[in-house]
PADRENZA-201417 format. One line per 3 residues: number of its first residue (from 1); for each residue x, y, z of N, C-alpha, C, O. Coordinates in pm, 1 decimal. Example, Ala and Ser with C-alpha at 12.3 -4.5 7.8 and 13.67 -1.06 7.14 Angstrom:
1> 1319.0,-569.0,780.0,1230.0,-450.0,780.0,1320.0,-330.0,780.0,1423.6,-331.9,846.5  1285.0,-225.0,708.0,1367.0,-106.0,714.0,1290.0,3.0,787.0,1340.9,113.8,803.9
***
This chain:
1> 13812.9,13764.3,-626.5,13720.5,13653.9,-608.3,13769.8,13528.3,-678.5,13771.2,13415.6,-629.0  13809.8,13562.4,-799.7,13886.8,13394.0,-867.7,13988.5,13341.5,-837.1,14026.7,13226.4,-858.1  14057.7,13461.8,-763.4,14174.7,13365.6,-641.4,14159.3,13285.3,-537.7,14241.1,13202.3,-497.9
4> 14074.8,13304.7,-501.7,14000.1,13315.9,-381.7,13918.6,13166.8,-412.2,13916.0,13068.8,-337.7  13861.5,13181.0,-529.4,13847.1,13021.2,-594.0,13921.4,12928.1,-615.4,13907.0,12810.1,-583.3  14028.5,12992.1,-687.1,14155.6,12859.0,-700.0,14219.9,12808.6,-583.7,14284.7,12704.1,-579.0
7> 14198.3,12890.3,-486.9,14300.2,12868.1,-370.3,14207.2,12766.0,-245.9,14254.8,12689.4,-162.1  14043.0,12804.1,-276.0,14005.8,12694.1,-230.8,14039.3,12573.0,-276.5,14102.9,12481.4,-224.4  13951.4,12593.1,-455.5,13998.9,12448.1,-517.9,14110.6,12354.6,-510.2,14098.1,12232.7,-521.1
10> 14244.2,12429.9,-486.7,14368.3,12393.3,-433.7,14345.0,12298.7,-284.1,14306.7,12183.5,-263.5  14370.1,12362.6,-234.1,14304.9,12306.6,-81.9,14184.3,12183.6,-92.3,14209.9,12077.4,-35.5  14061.9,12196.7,-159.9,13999.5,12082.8,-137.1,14069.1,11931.3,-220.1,14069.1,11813.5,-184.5
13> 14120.3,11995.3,-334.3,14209.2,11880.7,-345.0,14311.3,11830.9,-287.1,14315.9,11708.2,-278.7  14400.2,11896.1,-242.0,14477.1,11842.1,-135.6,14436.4,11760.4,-26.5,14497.6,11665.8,23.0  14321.3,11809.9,6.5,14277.1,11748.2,125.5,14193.5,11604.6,66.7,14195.9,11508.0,142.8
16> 14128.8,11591.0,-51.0,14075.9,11483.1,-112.0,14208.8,11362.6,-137.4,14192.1,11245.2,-104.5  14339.0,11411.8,-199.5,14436.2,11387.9,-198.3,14489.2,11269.7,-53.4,14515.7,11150.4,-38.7  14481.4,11398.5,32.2,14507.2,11339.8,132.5,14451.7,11156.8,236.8,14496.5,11053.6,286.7
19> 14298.9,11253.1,203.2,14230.6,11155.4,273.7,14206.5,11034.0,188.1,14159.8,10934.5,243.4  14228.7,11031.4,79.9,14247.7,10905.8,-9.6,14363.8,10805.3,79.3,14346.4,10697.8,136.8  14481.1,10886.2,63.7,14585.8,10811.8,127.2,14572.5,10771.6,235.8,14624.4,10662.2,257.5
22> 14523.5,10816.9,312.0,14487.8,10794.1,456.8,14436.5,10653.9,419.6,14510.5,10557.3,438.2  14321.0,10639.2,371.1,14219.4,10570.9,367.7,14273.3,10459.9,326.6,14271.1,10362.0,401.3  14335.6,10452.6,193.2,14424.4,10342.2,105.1,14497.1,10263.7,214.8,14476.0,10142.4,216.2
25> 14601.2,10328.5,331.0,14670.9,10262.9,417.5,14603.9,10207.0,551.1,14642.8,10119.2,628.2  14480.7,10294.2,552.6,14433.7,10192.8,675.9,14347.5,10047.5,601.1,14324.8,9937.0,650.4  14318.8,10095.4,484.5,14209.5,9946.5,444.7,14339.3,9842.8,403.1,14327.3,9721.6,421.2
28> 14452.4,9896.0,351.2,14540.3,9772.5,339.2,14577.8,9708.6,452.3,14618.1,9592.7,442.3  14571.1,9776.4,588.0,14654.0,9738.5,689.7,14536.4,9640.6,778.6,14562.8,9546.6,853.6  14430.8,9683.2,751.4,14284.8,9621.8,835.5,14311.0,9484.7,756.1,14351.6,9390.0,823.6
31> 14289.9,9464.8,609.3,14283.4,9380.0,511.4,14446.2,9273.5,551.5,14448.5,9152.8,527.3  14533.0,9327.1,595.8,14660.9,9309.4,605.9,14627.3,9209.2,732.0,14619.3,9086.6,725.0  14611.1,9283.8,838.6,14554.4,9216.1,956.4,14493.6,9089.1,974.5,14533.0,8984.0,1025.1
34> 14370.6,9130.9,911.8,14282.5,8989.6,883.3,14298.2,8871.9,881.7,14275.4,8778.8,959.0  14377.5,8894.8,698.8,14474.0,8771.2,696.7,14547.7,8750.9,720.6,14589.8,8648.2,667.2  14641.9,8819.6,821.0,14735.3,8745.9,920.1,14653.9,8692.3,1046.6,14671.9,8573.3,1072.7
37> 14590.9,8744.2,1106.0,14503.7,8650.4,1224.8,14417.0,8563.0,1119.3,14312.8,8588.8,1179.5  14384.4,8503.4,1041.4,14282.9,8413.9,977.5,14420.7,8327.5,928.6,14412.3,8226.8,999.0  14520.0,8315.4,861.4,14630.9,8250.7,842.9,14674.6,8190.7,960.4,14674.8,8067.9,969.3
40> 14725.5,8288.7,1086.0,14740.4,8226.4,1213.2,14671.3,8141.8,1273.4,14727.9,8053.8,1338.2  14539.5,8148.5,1266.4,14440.4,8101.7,1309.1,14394.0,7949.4,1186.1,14298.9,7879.4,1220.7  14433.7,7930.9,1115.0,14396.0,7780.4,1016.8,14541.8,7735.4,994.3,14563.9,7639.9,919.8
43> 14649.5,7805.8,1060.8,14816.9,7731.6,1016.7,14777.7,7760.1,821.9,14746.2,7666.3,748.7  14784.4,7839.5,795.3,14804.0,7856.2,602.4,14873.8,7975.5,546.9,14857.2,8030.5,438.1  14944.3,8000.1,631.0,15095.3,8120.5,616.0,15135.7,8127.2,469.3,15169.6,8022.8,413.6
46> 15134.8,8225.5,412.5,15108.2,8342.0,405.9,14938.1,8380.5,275.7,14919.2,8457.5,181.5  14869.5,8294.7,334.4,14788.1,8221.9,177.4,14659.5,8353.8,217.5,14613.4,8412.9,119.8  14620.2,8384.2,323.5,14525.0,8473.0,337.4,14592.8,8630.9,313.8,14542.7,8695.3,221.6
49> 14660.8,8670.5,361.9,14736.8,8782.8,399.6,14764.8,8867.2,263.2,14757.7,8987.0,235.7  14807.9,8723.4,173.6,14839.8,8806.0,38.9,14686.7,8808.5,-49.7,14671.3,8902.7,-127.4  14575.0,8704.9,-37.2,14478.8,8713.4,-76.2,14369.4,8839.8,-70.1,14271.6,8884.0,-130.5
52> 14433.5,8859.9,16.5,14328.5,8951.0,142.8,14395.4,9105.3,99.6,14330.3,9206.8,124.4  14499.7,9111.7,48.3,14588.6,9251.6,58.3,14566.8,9273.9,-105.7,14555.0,9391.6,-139.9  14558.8,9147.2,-236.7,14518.0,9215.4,-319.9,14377.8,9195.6,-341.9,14344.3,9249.8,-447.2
55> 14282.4,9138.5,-282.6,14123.6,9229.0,-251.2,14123.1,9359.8,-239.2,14056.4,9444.0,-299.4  14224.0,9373.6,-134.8,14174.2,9564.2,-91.4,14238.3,9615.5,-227.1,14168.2,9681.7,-303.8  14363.6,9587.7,-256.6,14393.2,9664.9,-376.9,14301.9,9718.5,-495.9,14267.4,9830.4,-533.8
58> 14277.2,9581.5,-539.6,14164.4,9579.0,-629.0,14071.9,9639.4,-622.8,14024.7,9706.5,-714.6  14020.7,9625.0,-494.1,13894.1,9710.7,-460.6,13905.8,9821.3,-427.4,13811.8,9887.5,-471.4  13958.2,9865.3,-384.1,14007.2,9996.0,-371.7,14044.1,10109.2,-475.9,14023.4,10229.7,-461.3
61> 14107.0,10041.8,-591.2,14172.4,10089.1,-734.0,14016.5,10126.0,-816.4,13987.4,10230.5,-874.6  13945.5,10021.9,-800.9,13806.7,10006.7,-861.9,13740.8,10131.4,-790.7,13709.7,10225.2,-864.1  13718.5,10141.1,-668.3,13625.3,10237.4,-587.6,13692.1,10390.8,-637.3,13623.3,10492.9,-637.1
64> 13838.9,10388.7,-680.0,13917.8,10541.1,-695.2,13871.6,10543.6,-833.9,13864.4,10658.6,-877.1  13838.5,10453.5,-916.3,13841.5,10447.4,-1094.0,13661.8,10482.8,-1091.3,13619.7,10562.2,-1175.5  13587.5,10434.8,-1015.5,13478.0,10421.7,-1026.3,13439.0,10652.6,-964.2,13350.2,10711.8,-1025.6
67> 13491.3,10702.5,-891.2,13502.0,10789.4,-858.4,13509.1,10890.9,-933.2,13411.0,10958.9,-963.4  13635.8,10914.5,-974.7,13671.6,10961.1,-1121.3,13602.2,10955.8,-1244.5,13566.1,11059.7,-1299.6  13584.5,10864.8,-1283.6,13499.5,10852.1,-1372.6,13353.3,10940.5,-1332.3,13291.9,11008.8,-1414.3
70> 13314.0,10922.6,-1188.5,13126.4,11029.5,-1183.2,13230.3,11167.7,-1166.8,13156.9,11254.7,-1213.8  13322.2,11217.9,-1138.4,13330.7,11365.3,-1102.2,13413.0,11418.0,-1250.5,13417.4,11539.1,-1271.9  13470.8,11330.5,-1340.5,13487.6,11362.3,-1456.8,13308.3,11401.7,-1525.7,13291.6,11514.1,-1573.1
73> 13214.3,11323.2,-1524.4,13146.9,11305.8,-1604.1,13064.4,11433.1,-1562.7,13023.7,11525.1,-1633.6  13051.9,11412.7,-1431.4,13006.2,11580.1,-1383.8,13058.6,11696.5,-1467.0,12990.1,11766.3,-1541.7  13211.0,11709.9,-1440.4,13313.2,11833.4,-1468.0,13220.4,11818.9,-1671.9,13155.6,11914.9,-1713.6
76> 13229.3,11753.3,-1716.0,13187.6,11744.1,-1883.8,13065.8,11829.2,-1860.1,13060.9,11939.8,-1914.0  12965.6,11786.5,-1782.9,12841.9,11807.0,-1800.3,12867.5,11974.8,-1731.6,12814.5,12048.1,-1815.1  12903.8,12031.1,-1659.4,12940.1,12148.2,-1590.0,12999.4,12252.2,-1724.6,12978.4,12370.5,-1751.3
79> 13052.2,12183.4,-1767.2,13169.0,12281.6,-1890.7,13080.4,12302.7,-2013.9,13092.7,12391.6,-2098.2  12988.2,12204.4,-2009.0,12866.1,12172.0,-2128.8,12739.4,12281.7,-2116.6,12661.3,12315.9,-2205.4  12745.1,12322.2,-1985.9,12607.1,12404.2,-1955.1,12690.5,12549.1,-1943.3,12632.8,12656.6,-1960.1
82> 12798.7,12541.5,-1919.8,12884.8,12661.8,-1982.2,12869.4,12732.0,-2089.9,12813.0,12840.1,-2107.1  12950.2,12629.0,-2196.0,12966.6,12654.7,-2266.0,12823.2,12654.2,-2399.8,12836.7,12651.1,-2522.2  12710.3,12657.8,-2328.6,12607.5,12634.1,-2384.6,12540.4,12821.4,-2403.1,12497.2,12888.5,-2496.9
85> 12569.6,12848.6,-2229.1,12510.4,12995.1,-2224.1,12520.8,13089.0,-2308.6,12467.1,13197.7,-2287.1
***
């Protein structure tokens, strides 16, 4: 049975793993987009594109930090009612 646990746990991280990345490259590339049609569109090459690409960064870094931080604080509180029994 505790293999059987790790080997999920394995797997859902991978796949959390995964779909992070996924996610990271389509919001840079949407964000990427943008400001290249909004640059194209006012003649201001390359002034949106790079504006626009570290928004998503930022925001994005923030949304992964902001994440971590609740499933850390969980995992504390989980190990706490553990180690309480």
């Amino acid at each position: 049975m505790d293999l059987l646990r790790t080997k999920r746990s394995l797997h859902r991280g991978f796949g959390d793993a995964l779909s992070n990345a996924f996610e990271f490259a389509v919001t840079i590339a949407v964000f990427m987009g943008g400001g290249w049609l909004l640059d194209r569109w006012l003649h201001t090459r390359p002034a949106f594109t790079i504006a626009l690409v570290v928004f998503a960064l930022v925001g994005f870094s923030a949304k992964l930090w902001y994440a971590y931080e609740a499933k850390m604080k969980q995992h504390e509180a989980e190990m706490t009612q553990v180690i309480t029994r």
